[in-house]
Residue, then its C-alpha position, 0 to 999 in steps of 0.5 A: x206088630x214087628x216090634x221086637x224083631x230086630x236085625x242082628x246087623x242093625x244100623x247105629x244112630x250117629x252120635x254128634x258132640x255139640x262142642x264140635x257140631x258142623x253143619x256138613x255132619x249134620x246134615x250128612x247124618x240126618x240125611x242118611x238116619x233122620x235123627x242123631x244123638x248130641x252129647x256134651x249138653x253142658x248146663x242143659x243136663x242141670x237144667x233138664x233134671x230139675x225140670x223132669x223132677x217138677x213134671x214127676x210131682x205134678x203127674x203124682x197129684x190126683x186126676x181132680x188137680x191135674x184136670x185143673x189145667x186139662x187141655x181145652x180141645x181147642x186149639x194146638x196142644x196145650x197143658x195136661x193131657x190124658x190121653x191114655x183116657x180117651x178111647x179103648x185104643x188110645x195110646x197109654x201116657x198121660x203129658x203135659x204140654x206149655x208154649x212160650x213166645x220168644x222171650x225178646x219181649x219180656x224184661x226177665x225170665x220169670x215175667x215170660x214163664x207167666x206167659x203161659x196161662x196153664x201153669x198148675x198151682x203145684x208144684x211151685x217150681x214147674x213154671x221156672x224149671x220148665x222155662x229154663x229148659x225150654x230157653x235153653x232148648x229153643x237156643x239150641x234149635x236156633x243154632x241147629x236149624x241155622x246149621x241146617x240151613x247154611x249148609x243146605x242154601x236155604x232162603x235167607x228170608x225163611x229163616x227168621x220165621x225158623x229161629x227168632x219167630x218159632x213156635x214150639x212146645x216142650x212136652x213130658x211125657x209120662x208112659x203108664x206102667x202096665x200092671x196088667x197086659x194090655x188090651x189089643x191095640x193099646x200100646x205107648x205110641x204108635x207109629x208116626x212121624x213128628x209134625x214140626x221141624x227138629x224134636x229134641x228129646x230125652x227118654x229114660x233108661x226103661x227102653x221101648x223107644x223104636x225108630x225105622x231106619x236103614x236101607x230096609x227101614x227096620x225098626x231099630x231100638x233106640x238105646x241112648x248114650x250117657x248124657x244125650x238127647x236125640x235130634x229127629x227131623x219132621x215133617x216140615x223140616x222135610x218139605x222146607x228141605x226139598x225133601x234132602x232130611x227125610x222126617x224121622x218115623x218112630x213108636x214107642x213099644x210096650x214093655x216086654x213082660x218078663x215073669x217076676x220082672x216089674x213093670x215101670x213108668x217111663x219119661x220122655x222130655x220132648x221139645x217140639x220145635x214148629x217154624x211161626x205157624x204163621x208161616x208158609x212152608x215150601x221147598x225152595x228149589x222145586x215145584x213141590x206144593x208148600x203148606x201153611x205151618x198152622x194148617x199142617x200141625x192141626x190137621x196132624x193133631x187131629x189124625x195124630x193117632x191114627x195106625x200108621x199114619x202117613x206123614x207128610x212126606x209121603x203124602x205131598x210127594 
């Protein structure tokens, strides 16, 4: 693979402060990278401490209590995953996975957390700081994807399917630490594009993270910034734009073997936000085919770890 080779002249992923954020920036930024850092998260940073450290406590509990809330194999992604168990090159993490329905419908918090179904038993605190997070984290998309599209002209009736009626999940990832050199083609995620319309993700200080970007799509190290998560752009966010915010392509690499060096776990907290499945998804001033939301994200569930795999940018355009 290519994967440490990287330009001495690397382009730098922009950093946006969320105090400030505009719309023409934005877009002017993702347009030319695909993804950009936020800062100044505020109450979202609290938030995503506590609920990184009840993900960190589940994945410490034995493989019999985790399967207690395995992911059926039906239906889009939900609950816990072991992926790393699921063939001689599949990819090395295991996840957990929850979607929640707007909250507009529930009188309190704690009632639309329990909207879930697949909350394990323990630890106690995971359904409440996760469903803390995910709020925050579904205001933030609402508002980013409002700028967005504002500053693109997109169809005022689209957007309600976007933001009022979207369809996410919030994942954490959890990279295995690799004691021993692993077998040909296992590595921690392969080359992909995201499936949906922006993916908001915080990744721990360990590295392996990479994202092609540039005039010669090198794949760039993303190193991030104290306190920032990283916004990156999918593949319907892509089509919806009429092709303007190109989907961001990205891996994460195994760790570098240094001799006498610990090999560590590594986190990833990710929230994959989706318009209403329902929907149909289609670019508004061209005559480019659209797609329907649902069909596009099982279709790439279940080709999601397929070697370089096409996104749809590539293969609709």
């Amino acid at each position: 693979m290519d994967s440490i080779l990287v330009p001495a002249d690397r382009p730098s992923i922009p950093v946006l402060s969320l105090a400030a954020l505009s719309g023409p920036e934005l877009v002017d930024s993702l347009q030319e990278y695909s993804c950009v850092f936020l800062t100044d998260l505020g109450p979202l940073g609290g938030l995503l401490s506590a609920m990184l450290a009840s993900s960190r406590d589940f994945f410490e509990l034995s493989e019999e209590a985790k399967a207690a809330v395995q992911w059926s194999g039906e239906g889009t992604w939900q609950g816990w995953q072991p992926v790393h168990a699921s063939g001689p090159t599949a990819c090395l993490l295991e996840r957990f996975e929850a979607a929640l329905p707007s909250p507009a419908e529930y009188s309190d918090q704690a009632t639309w957390a329990n909207a879930f179904r697949q909350w394990p038993t323990q630890p106690s605190t995971m359904a409440s700081t996760w469903a803390a997070y995910y709020a925050g984290m579904r205001d933030l998309s609402n508002r980013l994807v409002g700028l967005i599209a504002d500053e693109l002209s997109l169809p005022d009736a689209d957007l309600d399917a976007w933001t009022a009626r979207q369809h996410s999940n919030l994942c954490v990832n959890h990279y295995l630490k690799q004691e021993q050199p692993p077998e040909p083609g296992r590595v921690r995620q392969l080359p992909h594009t995201d499936i949906g319309g922006v993916t908001l993700l915080w990744a721990d200080q360990t590295g392996g993270l990479q994202a092609r970007i540039g005039p010669d799509r090198s794949w760039v190290p993303v190193d991030f910034p104290p306190d920032a998560i990283l916004l990156q752009a999918g593949d319907l966010l892509h089509l919806w734009s009429d092709r303007v915010i190109p989907a961001n392509m990205h891996r994460v690499v195994n760790p570098e073997r240094t001799p006498g060096a610990e090999q560590t776990d590594r986190f990833s907290v990710v929230f994959f936000h989706h318009p209403d499945l329902d929907a149909w998804v289609a670019p508004s001033r061209s005559d480019q085919p659209g797609i329907g939301a649902r069909d596009h994200v099982l279709a790439r569930q279940r080709r999601s770890y397929v070697l370089d795999s096409e996104p749809l940018s590539s293969s609709t355009s």
